[in-house]
C-alpha positions as CSV (number, residue, x, y, z in Angstrom):
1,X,41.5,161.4,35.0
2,X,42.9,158.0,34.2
3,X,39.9,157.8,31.5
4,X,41.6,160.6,30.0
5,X,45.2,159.6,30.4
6,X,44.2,156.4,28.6
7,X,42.6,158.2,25.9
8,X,45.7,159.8,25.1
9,X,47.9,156.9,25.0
10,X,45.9,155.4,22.5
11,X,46.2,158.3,20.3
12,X,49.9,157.9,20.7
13,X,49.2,154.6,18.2
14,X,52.5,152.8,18.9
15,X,51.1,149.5,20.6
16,X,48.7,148.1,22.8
17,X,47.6,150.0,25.7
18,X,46.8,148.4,29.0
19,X,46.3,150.0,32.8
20,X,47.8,148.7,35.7
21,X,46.3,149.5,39.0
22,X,45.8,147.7,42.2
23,X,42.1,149.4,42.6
24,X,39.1,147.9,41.1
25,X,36.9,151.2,40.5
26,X,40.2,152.5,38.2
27,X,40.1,149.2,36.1
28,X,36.0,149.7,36.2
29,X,36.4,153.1,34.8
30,X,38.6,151.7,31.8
31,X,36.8,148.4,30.7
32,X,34.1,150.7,30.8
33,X,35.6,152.3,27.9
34,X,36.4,149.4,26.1
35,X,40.2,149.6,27.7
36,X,42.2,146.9,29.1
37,X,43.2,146.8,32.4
38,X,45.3,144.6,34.8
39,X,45.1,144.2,38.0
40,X,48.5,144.3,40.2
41,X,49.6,143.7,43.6
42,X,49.3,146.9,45.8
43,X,52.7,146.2,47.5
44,X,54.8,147.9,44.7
45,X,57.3,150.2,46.0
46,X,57.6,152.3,42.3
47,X,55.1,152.4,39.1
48,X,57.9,151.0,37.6
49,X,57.9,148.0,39.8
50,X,53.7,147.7,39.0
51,X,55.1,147.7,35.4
52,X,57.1,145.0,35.4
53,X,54.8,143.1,36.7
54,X,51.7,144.1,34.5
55,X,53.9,143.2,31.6
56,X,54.3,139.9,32.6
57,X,50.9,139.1,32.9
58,X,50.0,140.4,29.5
59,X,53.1,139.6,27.7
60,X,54.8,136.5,29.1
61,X,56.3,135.2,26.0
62,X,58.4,138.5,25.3
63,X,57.1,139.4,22.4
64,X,57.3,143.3,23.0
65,X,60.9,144.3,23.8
66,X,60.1,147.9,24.8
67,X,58.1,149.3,27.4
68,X,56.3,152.4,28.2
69,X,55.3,153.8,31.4
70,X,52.7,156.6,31.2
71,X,51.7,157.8,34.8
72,X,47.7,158.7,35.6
73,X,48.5,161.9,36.6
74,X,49.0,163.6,33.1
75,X,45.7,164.0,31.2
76,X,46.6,166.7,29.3
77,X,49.3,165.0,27.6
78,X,49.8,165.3,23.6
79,X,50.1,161.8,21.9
80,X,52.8,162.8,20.0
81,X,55.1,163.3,22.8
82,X,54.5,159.7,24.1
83,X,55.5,158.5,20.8
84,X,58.6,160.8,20.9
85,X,59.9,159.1,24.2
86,X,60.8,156.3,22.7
87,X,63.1,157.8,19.9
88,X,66.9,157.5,22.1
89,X,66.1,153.8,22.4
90,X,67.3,153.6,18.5
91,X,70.6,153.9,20.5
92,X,71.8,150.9,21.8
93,X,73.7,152.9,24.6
94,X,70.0,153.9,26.2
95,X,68.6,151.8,28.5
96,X,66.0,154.3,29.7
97,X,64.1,157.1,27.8
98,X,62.1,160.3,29.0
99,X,61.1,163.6,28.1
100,X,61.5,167.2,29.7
101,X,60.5,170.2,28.7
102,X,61.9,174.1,29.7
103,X,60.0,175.7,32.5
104,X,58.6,179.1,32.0
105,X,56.8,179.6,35.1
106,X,58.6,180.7,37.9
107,X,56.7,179.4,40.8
108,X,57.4,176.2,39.2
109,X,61.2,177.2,39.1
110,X,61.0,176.5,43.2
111,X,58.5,173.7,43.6
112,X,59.7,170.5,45.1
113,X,56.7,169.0,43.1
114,X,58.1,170.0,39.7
115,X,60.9,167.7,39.3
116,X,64.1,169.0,37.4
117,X,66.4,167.1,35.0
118,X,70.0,167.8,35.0
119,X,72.3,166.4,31.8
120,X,74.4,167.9,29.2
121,X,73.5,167.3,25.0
122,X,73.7,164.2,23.2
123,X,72.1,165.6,20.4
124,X,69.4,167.1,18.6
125,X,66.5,168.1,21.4
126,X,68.2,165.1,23.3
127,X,70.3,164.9,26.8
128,X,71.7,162.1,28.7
129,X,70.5,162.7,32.1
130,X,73.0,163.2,35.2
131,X,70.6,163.6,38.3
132,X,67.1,164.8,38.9
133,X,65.9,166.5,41.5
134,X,63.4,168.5,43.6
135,X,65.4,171.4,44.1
136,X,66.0,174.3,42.1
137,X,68.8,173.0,39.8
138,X,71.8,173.4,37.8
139,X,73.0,176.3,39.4
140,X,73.7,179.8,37.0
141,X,72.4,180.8,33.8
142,X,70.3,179.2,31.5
143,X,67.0,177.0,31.3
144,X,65.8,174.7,34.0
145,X,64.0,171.7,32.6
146,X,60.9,170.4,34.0
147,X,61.2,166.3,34.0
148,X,58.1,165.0,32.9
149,X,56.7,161.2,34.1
150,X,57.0,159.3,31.3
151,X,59.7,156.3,30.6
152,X,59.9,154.4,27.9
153,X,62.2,150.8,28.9
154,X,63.8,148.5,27.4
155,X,62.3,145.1,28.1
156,X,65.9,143.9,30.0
157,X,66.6,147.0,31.3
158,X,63.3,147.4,33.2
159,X,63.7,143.6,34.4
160,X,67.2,145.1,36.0
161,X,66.0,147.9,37.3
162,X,63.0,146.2,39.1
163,X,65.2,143.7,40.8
164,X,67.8,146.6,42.2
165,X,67.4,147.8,45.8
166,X,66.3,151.4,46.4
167,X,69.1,153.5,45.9
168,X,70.1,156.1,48.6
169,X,68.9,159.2,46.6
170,X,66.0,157.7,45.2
171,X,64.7,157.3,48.9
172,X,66.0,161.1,49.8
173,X,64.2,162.3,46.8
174,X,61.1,160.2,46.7
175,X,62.5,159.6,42.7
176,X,62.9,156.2,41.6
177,X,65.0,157.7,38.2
178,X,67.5,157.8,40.6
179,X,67.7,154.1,41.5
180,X,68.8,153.6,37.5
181,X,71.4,156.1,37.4
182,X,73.2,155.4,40.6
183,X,73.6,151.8,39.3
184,X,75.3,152.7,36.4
185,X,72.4,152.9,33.9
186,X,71.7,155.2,31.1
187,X,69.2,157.6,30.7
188,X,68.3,160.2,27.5
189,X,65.4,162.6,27.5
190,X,63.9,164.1,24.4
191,X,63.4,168.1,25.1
192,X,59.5,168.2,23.9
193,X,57.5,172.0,23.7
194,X,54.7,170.7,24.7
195,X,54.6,169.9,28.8
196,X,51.7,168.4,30.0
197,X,50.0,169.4,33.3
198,X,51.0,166.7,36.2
199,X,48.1,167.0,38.8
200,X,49.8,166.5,42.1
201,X,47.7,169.0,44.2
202,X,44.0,170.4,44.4
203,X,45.4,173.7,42.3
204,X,46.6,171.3,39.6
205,X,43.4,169.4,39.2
206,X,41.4,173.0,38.5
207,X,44.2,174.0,35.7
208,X,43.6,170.3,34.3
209,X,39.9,170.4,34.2
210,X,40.6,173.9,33.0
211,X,42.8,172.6,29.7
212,X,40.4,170.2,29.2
213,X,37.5,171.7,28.3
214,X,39.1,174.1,26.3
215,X,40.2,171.5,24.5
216,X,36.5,170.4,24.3
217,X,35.5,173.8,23.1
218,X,37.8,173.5,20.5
């Protein structure tokens, strides 16, 4: 699966690609494939926190001042949305970018493992994020958004978010998106069609291995 994940983020073709992972047969699997891949402490309380420090073993001099995070779980993910996560960083009131995308399914209208994204429109396919959460939410009509695991950082605001303590709904949740907001920090998502298949249980590992060779049908 990370193979896969990895695969995609190089499609995406907007800078170097490297996995960071505290488990030697994951960075196997990669340099196996020609990818890079760094090896972290296994300590980290949040992907986020492995991030920062990945990015300062392959980048101490600063020379990239944006960061994406691209979780293993998503291996059906289109490069074209990766690329698109970074677009609300043009604004210099961003410190944090994600996607979403609607949900159409309704089992995944009620499942804690489909995480929802609550904000109001900053713009074209574009909200600034106001909580996320397990639970079915906002409340009354209209479309629930499925958040989907992918942040693009700025270089400083990743270094501030890293060095906050857990926030209380971020341990509640088991979200770490909601350490950044309760300290004050701003986050847009783009609103993408295309929502790529998080495998979090068994049943979500058949659908992906499902997708993919489709795919490799077609």
């Amino acid at each position: 699966m990370i193979v896969h994940v990895w695969r995609r983020a190089v499609e995406a073709g907007i800078g170097p690609v490297v996995v960071a992972t505290d488990t030697d047969a994951i960075a196997d699997a990669i340099e196996a494939q020609g990818g890079l891949a760094v090896m972290t402490r296994a300590d980290h309380p949040s992907g986020s926190d492995r991030l920062a420090e990945a990015l300062e073993i392959v980048d101490p001099d600063g020379n990239h001042d944006v960061v994406v995070n691209l979780q293993g779980d998503l291996p059906t993910i289109d490069p074209a949305i990766i690329a698109a996560a970074v677009t609300p960083l043009a604004d210099p009131q961003v410190d944090i970018a994600t996607l979403c995308a609607v949900i159409h399914r309704p089992e995944d209208m009620d499942d804690p493992n489909v995480v929802k994204i609550i904000g109001h429109t900053v713009g074209p396919n574009r909200l600034r994020a106001l909580a996320f959460t397990r639970a079915r939410a906002p409340w009354g009509e209209g479309p629930l958004l499925h958040h989907i695991g992918l942040y693009a950082y700025r270089r400083k605001a990743l270094a501030r978010f890293v060095a906050l303590p857990q926030g209380e709904l971020e341990r509640r949740e088991k979200l770490e998106q909601l350490r950044a907001l309760e300290a004050g920090m701003r986050i847009d998502a783009m609103i993408v069609e295309d929502l790529p298949l998080g495998v979090d249980t068994p049943a979500d590992l058949e659908r992906a291995r499902t997708l993919l060779a489709v795919r490799r049908l077609n």
